[in-house]
C-alpha positions as a printed Julia matrix, in Angstrom:
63×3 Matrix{Float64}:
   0.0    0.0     0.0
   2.76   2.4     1.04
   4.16   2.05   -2.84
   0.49   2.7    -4.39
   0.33   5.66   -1.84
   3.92   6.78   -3.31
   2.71   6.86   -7.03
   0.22   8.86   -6.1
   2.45  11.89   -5.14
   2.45  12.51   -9.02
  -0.91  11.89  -10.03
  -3.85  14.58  -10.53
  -6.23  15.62   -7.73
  -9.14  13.56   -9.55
  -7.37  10.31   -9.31
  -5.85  10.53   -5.86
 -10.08  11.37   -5.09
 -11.32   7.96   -7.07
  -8.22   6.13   -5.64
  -9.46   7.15   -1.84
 -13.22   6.5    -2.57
 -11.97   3.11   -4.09
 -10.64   2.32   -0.53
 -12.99   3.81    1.25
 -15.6    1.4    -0.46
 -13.66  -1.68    0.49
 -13.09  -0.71    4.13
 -16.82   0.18    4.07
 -17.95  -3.07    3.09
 -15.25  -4.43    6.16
 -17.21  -2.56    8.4
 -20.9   -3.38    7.55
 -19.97  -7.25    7.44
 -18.58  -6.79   10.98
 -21.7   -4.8    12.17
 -19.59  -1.62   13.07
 -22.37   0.73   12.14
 -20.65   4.26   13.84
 -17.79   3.07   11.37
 -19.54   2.37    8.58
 -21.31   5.35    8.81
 -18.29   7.4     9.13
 -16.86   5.87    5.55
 -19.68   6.2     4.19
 -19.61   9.84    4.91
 -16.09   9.89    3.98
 -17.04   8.07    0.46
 -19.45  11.23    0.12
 -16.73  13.8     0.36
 -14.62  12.18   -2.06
 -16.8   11.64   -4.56
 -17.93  15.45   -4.0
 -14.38  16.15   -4.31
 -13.67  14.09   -7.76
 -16.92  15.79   -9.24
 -15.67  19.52   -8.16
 -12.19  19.02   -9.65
 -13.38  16.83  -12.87
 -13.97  18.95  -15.86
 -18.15  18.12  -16.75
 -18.67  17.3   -20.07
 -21.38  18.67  -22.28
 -22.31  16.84  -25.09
């Protein structure tokens, strides 16, 4: 993990976002199977704020 985190120095705001919302989903699902709802809900909050971030930063597309 500590190498994934170190590629990451050099990558753009939006995929250092995705990347944590990626891991946030995983650890999420950790949490819910272990019935640690104050965690889960936590992540799941977290998984909000990334995703809010990624949307802010990525350029929107009209077509």
């Amino acid at each position: 993990m500590k190498e994934e985190l170190n590629m990451l120095d050099d990558t753009s705001p939006t995929k250092t976002a995705d990347y944590i919302y990626a891991h946030l989903q995983d650890l999420t699902r950790l949490a819910r199977q272990n019935d640690m709802a104050m965690l889960v809900y936590l992540l799941e909050m977290a998984q909000i704020e990334a995703m809010e971030i990624a949307s802010q930063i990525r350029p929107i597309h009209k077509g």
